[in-house]
N, C-alpha and C positions, 0 to 999 in steps of 0.2 A: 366650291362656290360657283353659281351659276349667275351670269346677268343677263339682264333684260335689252332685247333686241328689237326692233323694228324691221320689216324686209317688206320688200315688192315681190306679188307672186302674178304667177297666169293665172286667170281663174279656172281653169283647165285642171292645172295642178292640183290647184287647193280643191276643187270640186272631188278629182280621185284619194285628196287626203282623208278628205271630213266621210266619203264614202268607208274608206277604213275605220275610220274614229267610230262609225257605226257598227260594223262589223264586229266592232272588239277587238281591231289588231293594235292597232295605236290607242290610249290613253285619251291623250287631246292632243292640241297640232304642236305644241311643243314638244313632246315625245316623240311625234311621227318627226319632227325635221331633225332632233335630237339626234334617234336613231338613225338613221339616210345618212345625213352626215359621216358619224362615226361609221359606218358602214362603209361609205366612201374612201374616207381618212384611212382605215385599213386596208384597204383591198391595193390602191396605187400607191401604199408604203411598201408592198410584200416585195 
């Protein structure tokens, strides 16, 4: 189950997201923070 969230970004940020979102790496910006995240959450669990 997924919920729906609100956040504050840099526009900095978001500008290199929505650049991927064009590219075709990311889906849309939920996907791209989706994945970061998890990506995150993995890597300082190991």
């Amino acid at each position: 189950m997924k919920e729906r969230i609100t956040i504050t970004i840099d526009n900095e940020l978001l500008k290199w997201v929505d650049k991927k979102i064009e590219k075709k790496i990311f889906a849309n910006r939920s996907h791209a923070f989706e994945y970061l995240v998890k990506r995150e959450m993995e890597k300082t669990e190991k």
